[in-house]
N, CA, C and O atoms as a MOPAC input file, in Angstrom:
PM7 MOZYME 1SCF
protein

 N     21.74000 1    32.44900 1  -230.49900 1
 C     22.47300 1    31.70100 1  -231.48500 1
 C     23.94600 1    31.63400 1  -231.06500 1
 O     24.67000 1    32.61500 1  -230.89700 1
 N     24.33900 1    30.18700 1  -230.89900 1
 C     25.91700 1    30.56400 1  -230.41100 1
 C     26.77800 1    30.64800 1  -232.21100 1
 O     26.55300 1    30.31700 1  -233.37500 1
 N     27.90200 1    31.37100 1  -231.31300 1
 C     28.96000 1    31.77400 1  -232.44500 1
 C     29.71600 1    30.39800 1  -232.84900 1
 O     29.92000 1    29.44900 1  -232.09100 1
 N     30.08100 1    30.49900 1  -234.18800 1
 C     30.63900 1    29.18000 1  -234.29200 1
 C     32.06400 1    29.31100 1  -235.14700 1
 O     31.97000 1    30.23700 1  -235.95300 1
 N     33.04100 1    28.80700 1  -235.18600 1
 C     33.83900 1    28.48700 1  -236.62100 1
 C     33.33400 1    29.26000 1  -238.15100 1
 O     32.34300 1    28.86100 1  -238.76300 1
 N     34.12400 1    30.31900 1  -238.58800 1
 C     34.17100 1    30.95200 1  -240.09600 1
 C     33.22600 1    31.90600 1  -240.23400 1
 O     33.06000 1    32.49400 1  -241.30300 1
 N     32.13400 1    32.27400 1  -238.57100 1
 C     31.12500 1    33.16100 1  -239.02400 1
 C     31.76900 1    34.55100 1  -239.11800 1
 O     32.95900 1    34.86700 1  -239.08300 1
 N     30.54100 1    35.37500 1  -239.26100 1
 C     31.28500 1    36.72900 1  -239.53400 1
 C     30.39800 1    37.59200 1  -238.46600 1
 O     29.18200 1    37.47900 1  -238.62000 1
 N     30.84800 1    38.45300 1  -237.38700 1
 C     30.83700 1    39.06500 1  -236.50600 1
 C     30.86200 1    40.21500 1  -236.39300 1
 O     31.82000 1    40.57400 1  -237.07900 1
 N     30.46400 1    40.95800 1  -236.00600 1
 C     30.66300 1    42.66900 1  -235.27300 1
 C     30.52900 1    42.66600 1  -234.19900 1
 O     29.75700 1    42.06800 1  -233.44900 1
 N     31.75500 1    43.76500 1  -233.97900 1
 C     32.36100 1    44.14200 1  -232.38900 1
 C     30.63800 1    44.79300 1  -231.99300 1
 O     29.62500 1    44.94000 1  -232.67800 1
 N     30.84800 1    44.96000 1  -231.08400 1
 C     29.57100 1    45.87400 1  -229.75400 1
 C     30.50700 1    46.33500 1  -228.85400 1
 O     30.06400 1    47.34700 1  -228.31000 1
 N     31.47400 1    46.07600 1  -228.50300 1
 C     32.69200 1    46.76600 1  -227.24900 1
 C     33.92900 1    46.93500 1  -228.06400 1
 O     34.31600 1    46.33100 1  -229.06400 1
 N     34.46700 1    47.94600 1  -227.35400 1
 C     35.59400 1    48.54800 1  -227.32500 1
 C     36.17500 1    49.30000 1  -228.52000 1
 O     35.47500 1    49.77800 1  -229.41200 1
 N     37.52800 1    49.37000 1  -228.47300 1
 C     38.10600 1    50.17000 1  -229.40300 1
 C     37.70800 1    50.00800 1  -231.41700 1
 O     37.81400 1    50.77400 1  -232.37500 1
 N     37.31200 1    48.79300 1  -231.24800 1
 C     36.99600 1    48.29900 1  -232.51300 1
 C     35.63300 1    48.28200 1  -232.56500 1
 O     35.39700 1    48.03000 1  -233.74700 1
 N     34.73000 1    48.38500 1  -232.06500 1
 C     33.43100 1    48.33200 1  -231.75700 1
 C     33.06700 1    48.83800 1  -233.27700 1
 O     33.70500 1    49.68800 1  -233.89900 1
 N     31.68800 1    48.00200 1  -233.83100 1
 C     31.45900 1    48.27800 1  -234.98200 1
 C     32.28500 1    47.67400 1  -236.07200 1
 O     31.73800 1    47.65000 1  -237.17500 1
 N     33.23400 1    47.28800 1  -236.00400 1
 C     34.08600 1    46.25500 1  -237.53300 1
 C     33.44900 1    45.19400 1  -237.46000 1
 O     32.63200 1    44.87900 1  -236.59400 1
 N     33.84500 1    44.51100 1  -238.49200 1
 C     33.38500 1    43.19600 1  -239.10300 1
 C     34.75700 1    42.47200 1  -239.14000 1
 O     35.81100 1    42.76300 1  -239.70600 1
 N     34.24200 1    40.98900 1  -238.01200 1
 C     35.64200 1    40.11500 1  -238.66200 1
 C     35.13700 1    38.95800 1  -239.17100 1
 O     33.92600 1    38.85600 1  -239.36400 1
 N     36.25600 1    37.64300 1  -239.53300 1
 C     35.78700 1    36.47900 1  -238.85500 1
 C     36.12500 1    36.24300 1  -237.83900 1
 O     36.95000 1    36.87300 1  -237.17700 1
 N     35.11400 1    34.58900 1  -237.32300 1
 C     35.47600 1    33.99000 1  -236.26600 1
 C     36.77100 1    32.82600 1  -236.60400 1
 O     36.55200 1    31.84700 1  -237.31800 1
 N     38.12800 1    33.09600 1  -235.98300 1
 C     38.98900 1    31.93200 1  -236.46800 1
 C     38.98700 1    30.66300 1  -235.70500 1
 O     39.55600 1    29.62500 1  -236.04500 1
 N     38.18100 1    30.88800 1  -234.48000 1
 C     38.36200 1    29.95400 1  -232.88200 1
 C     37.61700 1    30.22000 1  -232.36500 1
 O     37.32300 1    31.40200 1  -232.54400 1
 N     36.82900 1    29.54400 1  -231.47900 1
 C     35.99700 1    29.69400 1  -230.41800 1
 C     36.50300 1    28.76200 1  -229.23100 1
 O     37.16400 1    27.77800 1  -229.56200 1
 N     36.20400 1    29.02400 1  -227.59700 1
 C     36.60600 1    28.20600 1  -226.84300 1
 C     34.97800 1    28.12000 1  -226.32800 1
 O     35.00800 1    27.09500 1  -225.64700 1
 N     33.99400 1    28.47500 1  -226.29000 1
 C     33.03400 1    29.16800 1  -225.13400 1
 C     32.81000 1    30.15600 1  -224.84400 1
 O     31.81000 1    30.75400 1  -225.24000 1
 N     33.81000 1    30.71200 1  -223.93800 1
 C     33.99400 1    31.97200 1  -223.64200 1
 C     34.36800 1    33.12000 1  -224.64900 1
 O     33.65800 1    34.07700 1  -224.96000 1
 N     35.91500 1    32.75800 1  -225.19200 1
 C     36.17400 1    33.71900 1  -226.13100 1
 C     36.84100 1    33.16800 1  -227.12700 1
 O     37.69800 1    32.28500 1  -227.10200 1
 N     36.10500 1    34.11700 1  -228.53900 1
 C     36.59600 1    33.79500 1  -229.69100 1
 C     37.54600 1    34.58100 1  -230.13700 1
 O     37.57100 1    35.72300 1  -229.68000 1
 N     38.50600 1    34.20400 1  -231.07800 1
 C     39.62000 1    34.34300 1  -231.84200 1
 C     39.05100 1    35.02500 1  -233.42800 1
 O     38.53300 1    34.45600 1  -234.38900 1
 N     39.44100 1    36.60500 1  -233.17400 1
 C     38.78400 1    37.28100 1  -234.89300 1
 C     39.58900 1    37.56900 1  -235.26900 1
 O     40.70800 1    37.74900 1  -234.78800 1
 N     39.02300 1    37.72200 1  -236.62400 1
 C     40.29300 1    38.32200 1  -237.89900 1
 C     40.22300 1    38.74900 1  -238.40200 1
 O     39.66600 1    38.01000 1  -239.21400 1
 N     40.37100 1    40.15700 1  -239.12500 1
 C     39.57100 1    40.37600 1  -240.38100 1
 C     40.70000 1    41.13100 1  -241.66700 1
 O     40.39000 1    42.01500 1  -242.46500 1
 N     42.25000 1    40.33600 1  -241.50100 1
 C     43.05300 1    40.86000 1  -242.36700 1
 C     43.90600 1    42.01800 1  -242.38200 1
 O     44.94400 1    42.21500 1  -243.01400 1
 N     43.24700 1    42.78700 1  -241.52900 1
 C     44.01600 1    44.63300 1  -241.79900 1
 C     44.56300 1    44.96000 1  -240.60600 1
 O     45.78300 1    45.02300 1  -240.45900 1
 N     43.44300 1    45.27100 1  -239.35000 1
 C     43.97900 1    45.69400 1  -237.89800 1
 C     44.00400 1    44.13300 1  -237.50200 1
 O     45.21800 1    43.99200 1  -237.65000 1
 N     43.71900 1    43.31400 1  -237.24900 1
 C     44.33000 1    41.82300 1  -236.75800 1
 C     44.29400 1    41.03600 1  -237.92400 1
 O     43.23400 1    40.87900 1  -238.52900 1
 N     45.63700 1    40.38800 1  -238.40000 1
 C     46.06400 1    39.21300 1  -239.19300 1
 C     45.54200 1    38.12400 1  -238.44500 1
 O     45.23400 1    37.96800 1  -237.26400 1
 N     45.52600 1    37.29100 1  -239.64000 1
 C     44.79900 1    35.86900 1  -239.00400 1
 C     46.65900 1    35.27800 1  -238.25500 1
 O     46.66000 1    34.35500 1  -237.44000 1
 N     47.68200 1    35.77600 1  -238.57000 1
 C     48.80400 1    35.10400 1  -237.60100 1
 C     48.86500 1    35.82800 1  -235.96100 1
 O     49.53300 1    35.34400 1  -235.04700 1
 N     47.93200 1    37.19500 1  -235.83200 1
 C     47.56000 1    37.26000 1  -234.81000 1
 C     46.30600 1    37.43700 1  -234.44700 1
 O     46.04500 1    38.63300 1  -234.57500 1
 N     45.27700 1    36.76200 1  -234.00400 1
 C     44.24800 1    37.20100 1  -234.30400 1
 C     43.70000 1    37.84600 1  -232.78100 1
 O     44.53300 1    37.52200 1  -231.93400 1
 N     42.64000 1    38.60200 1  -232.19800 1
 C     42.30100 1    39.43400 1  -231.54000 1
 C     41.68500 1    37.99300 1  -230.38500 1
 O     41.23000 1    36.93300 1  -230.81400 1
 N     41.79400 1    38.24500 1  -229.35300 1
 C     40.93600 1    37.59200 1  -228.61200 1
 C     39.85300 1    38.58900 1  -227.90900 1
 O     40.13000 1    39.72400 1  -227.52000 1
 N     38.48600 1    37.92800 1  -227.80900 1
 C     37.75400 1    38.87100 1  -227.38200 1
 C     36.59900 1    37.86300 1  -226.69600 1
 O     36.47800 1    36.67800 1  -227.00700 1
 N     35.69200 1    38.63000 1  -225.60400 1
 C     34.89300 1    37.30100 1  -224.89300 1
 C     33.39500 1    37.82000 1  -226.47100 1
 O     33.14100 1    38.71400 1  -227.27800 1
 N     32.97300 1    36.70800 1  -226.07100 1
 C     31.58100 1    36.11300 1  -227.10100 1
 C     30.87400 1    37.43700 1  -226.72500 1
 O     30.59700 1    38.09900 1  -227.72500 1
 N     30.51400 1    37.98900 1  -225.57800 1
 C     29.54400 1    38.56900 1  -225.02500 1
 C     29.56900 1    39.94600 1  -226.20900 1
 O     28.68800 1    40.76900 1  -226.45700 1
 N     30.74100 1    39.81100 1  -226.69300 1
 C     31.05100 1    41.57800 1  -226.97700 1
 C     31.08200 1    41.36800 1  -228.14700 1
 O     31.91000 1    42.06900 1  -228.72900 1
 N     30.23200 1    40.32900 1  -229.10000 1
 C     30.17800 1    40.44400 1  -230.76900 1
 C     29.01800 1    39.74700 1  -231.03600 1
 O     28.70200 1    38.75100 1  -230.38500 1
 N     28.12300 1    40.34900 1  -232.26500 1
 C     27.19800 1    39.97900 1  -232.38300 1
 C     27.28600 1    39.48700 1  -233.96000 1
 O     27.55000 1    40.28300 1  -234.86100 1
 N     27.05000 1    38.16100 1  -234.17700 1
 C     26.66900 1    37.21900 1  -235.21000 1
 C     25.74800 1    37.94200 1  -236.40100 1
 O     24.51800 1    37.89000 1  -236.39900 1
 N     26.36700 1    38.47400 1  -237.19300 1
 C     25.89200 1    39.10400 1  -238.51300 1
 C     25.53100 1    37.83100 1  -239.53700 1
 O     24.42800 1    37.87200 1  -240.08200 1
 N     26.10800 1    37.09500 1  -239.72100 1
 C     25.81600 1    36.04300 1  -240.96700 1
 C     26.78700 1    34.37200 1  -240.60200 1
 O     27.68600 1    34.14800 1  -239.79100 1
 N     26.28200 1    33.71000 1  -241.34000 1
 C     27.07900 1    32.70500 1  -241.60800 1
 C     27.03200 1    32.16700 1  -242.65900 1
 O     26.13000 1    31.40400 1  -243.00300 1
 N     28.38700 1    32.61300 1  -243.59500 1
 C     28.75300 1    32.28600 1  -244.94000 1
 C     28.74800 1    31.04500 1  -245.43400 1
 O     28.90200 1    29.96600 1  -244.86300 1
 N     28.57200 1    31.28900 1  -246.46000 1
 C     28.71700 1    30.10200 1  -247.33700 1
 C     29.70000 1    30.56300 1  -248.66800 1
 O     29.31800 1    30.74700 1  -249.82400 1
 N     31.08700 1    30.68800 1  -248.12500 1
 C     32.10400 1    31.35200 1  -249.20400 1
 C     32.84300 1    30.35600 1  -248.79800 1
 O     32.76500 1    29.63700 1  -247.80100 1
 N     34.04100 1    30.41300 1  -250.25000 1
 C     35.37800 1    29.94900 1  -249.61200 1
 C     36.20800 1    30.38900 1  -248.94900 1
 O     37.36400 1    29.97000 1  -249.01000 1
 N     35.78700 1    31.45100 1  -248.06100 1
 C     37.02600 1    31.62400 1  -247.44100 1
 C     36.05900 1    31.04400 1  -245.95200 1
 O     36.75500 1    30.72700 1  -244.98700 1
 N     34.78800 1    30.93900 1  -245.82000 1
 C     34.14400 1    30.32400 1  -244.65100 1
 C     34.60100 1    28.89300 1  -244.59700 1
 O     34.72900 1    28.38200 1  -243.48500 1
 N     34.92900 1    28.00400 1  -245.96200 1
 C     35.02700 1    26.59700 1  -245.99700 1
 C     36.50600 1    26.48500 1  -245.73000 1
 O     36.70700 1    25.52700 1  -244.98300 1
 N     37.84600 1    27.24100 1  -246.13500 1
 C     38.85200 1    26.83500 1  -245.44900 1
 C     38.78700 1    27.16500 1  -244.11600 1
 O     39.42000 1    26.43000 1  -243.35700 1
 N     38.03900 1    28.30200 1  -243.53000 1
 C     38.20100 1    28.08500 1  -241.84700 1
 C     37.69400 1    27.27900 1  -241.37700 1
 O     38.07800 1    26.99700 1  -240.24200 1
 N     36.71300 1    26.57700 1  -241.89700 1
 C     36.16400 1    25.27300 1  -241.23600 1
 C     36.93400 1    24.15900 1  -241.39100 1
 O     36.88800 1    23.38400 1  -240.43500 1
 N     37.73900 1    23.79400 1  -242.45400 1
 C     38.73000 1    22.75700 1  -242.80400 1
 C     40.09500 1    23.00400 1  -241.94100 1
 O     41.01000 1    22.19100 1  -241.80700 1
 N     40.02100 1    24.22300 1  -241.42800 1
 C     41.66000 1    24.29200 1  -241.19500 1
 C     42.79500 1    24.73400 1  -242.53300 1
 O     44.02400 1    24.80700 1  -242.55300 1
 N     41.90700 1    24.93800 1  -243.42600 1
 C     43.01600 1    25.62900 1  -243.90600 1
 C     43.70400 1    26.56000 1  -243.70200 1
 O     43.46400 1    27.25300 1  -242.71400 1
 N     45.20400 1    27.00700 1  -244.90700 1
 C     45.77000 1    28.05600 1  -244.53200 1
 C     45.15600 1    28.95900 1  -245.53500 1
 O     44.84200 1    28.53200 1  -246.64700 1
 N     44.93100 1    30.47200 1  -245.10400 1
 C     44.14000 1    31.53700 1  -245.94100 1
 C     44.75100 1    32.82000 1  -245.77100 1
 O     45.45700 1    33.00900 1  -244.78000 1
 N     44.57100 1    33.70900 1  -246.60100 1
 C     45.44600 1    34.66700 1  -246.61600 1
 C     45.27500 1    36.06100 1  -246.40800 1
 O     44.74900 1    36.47400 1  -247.44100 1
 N     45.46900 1    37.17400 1  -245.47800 1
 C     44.28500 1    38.24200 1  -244.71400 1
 C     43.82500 1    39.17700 1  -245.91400 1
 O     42.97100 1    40.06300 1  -245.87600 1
 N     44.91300 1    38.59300 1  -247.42300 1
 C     43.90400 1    40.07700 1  -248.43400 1
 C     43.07300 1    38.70300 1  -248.66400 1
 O     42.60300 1    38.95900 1  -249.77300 1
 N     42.66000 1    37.60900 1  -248.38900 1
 C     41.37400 1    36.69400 1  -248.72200 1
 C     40.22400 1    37.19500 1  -247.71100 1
 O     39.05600 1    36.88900 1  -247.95300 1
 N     40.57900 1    38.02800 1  -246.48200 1
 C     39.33100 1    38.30100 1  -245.50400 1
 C     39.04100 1    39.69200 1  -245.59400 1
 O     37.97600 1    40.18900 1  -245.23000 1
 N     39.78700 1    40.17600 1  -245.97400 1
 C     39.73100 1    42.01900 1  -246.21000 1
 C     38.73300 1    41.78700 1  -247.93800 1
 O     38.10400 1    42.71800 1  -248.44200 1
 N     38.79300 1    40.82100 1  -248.36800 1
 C     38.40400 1    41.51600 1  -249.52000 1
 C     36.88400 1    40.90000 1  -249.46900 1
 O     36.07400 1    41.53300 1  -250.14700 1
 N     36.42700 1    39.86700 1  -248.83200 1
 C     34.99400 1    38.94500 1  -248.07200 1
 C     34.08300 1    40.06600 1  -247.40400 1
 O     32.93700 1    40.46900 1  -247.60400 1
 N     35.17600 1    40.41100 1  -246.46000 1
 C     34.61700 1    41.67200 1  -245.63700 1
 C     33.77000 1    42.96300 1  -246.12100 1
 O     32.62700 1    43.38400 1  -245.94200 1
 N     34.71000 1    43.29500 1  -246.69900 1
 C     34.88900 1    44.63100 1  -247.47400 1
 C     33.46200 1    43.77000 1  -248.66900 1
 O     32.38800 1    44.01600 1  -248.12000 1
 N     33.30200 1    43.23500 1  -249.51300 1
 C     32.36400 1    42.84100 1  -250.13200 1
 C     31.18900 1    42.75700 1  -249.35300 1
 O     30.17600 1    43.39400 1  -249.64100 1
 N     31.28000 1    41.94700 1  -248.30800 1
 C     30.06500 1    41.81000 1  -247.56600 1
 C     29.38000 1    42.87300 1  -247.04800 1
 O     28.15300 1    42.86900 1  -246.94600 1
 N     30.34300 1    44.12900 1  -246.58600 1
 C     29.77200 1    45.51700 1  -246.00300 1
 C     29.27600 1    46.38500 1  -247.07100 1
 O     28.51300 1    47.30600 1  -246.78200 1
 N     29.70200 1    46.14000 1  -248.48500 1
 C     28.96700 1    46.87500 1  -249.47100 1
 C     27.58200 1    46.29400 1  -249.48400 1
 O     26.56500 1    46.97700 1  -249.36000 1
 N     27.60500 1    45.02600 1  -249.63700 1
 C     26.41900 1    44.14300 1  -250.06000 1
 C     25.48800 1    43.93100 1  -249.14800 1
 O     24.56600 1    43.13500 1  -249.32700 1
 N     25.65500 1    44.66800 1  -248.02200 1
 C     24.51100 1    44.52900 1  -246.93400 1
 C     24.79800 1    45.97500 1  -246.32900 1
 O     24.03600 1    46.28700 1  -245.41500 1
 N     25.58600 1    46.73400 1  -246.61600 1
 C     25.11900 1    47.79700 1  -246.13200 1
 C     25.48800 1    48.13000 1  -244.91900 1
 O     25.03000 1    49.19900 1  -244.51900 1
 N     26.47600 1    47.29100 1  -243.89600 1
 C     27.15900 1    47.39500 1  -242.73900 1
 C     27.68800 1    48.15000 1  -242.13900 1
 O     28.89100 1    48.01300 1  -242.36000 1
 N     27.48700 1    49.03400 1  -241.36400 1
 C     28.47700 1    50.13400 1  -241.04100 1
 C     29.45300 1    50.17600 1  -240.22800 1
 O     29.31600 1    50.05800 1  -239.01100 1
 N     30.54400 1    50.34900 1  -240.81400 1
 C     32.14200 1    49.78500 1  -240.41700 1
 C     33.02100 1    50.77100 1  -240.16500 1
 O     32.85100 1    51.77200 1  -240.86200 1
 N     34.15200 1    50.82200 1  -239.17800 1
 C     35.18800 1    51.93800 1  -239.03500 1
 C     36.14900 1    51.37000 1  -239.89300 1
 O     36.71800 1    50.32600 1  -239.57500 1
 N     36.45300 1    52.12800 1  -241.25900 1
 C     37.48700 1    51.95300 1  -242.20000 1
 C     38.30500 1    53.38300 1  -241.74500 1
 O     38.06700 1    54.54700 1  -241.42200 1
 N     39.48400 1    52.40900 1  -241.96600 1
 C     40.86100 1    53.33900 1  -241.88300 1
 C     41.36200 1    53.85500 1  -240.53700 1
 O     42.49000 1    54.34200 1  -240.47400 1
 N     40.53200 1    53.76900 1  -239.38500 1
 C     40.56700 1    54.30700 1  -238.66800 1
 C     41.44400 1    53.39400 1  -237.28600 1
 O     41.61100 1    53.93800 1  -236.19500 1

């Protein structure tokens, strides 16, 4: 399944390995994540595709302004996130 625009992701590599972001960008190669707390969507993480694996694809508003291009705000993805990892049960490095 390729990664696309507003999905929501978990690391498999590196220091973050295991969080949940979104996707803000994709080129192919590597996508652009965010998930509000350790990367703001004004900087967002670049990372190659290979090293995140496609958990869901929302149907929220904060999935429909990243698809529009809107502007959104990182307590709008911290709090998606953070909902979504209760509600499925995700296991995430908080605080850390």
């Amino acid at each position: 399944m390729e990664i696309s625009k507003s999905d929501i992701v978990v690391s498999c590599a590196g220091r973050d390995k295991g969080m949940l972001f979104y996707v803000l960008d994709t080129d192919g190669v590597y996508v652009s994540l965010a998930n509000g707390k350790e990367r703001k969507v004004e900087k967002p993480k670049r990372k190659n595709s290979k090293h995140v694996r496609i958990v869901l694809r929302p149907d929220s508003e904060v999935a429909a302004q990243l698809s529009f291009g809107d502007s959104l705000l990182n307590s709008e993805l911290r709090r998606k996130l953070t909902e979504f990892g209760r509600e499925f049960n995700v296991q995430t490095k908080e605080g850390a």
